[in-house]
N, C-alpha and C positions, 0 to 999 in steps of 0.2 A: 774475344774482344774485336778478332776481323770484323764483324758486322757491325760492328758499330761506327767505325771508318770508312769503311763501302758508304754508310747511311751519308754521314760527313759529307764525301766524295760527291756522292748522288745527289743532294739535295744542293748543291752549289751548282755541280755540270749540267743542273740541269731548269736551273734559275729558279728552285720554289722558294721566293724569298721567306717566306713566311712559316717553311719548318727548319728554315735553319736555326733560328734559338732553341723552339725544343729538341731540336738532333743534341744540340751542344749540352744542352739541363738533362739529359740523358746519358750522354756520355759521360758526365762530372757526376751525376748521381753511382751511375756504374763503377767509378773510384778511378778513370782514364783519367793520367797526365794531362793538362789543358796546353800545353806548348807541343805535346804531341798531337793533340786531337788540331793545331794551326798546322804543323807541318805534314802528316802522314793522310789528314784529312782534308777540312775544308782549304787549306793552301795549293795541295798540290790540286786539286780543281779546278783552282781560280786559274793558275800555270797553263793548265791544259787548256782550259776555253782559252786564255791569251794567245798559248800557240798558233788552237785552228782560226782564230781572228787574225793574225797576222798571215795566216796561208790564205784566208779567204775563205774558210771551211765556215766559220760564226759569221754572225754579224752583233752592229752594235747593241742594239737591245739584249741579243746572248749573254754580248761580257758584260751591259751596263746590269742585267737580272744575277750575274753570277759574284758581281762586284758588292753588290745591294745583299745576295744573301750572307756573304763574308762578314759584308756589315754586323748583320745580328746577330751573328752567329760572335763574331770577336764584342758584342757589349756583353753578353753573357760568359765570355770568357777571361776579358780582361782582369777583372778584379781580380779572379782566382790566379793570373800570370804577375798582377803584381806582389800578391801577399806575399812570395818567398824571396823579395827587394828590398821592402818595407822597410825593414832594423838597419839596414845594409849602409856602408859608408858609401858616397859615392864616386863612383870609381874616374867618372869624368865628362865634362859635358860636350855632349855630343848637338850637333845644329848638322839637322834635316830638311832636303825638302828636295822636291821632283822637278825637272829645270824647263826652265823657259820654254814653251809654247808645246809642252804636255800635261795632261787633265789626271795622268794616271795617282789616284790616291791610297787603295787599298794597302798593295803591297811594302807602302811606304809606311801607312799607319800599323802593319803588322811588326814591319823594325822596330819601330817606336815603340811599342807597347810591349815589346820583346827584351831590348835595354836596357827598358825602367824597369823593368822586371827583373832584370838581369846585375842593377844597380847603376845604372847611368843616371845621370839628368839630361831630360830629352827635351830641346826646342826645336819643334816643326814649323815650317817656314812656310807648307804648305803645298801647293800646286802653282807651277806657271812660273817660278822663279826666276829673275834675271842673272846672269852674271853679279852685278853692280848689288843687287839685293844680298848677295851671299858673302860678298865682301865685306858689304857692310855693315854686317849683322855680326859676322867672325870679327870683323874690326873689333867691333864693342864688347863681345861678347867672352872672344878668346879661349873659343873652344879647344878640347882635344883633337876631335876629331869631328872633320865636316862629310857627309855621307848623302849625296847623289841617289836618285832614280831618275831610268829613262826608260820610259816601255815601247817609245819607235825608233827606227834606225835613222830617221829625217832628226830628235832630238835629240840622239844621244852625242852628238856632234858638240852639242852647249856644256855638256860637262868638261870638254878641255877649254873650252871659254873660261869656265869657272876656275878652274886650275891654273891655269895662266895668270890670271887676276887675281889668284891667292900667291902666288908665286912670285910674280912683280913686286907684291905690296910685303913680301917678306911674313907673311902670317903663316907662323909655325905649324898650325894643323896640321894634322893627318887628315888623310884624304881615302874615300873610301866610295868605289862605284857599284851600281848595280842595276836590275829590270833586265828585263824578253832578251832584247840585243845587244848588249853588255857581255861583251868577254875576256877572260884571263890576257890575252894578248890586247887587248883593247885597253884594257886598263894600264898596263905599262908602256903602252904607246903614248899616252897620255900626260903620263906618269902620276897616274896616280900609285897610295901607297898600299893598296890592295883593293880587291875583285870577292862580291860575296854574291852563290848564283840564289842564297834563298833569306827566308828571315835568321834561323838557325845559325847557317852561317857568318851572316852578319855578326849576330852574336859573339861569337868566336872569332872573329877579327876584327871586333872593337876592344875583345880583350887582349888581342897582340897588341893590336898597336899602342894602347896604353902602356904596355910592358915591356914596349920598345921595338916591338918585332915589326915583319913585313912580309906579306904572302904577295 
């Protein structure tokens, strides 16, 4: 089944947007985990062109070609990651989104589709978030848990923005950080209530926090 992940792997690293759906109709046919064919395959990928983009090794066409084939590759996957959600109570609504003056969406839409999958109800907030935006939405909304991406080290500064003004205003959320330059120390600098470094993870620390806990 390696080869089939290498394929995963290869057709994202190396932006051929247009075989990443049949890499993935291959994979699914072959009877591969579709949450394993995000993490072991086309995720870890996308991670690495992130990397060499932030060293300067990519540029933006790399990530935007490796971003795009993730794309296709998660519409052929999603449905099969939500079918085992589907019956599921929901375990708790989680409100997502990528903060104030970053574009980054992939890795954020891979949570999402990973949650609901997982049994959350997921509202994504989107890209570009403000502070005042995230508040305002948890105001109304009164999520579980509110869950951050930042993929530069110039935005991930707006996620203790965020926390702050969830803090202030006394909204109970849980709080939950992640993306590129997002680390375990960063996150309790901040204070927020855990650090997830991938989607997977995420997963598993939406389901602590539900359950009271805190990484």
């Amino acid at each position: 089944m390696e080869h089939f992940y290498a394929e995963m792997y290869r057709v994202v690293y190396e932006g051929e947007v247009d075989a990443a759906g049949p890499a993935a109709e291959r994979a699914l046919a072959a009877g591969l985990d579709p949450l394993e064919c995000v993490n072991r395959g086309f995720m870890r990928a996308l991670e690495q062109v992130g990397r060499e983009f932030g060293a300067g090794d990519k540029f933006l066409p790399e990530l935007v070609a490796a971003g795009e084939a993730v794309q296709r590759a998660l519409a052929v996957l999603q449905p099969r990651l939500q079918e085992s959600g589907i019956r599921r109570e929901s375990l708790g609504l989680v409100l997502l989104g990528t903060v104030e003056g970053d574009i980054h969406e992939i890795g954020k839409r891979i949570v999402g589709a990973l949650l609901a999958a997982a049994g959350f109800e997921v509202v994504d907030l989107g890209v570009d978030v403000p502070a005042a935006r995230f508040l305002e939405r948890a105001r109304e909304l009164r999520p579980a848990i509110v869950g951050m991406s930042a993929l530069l080290t110039t935005t991930m500064v707006r996620q203790r923005e965020v926390i702050a003004a969830l803090r202030r205003e006394n909204v109970p959320a849980r709080v939950m950080v992640g993306g590129a330059p997002v680390t375990p120390s960063w996150a309790e600098e901040i204070g927020a209530d855990g650090y997830a470094e991938d989607a997977s993870a995420a997963v598993d620390l939406a389901r602590q926090l539900v359950g009271g806990g805190k990484q």
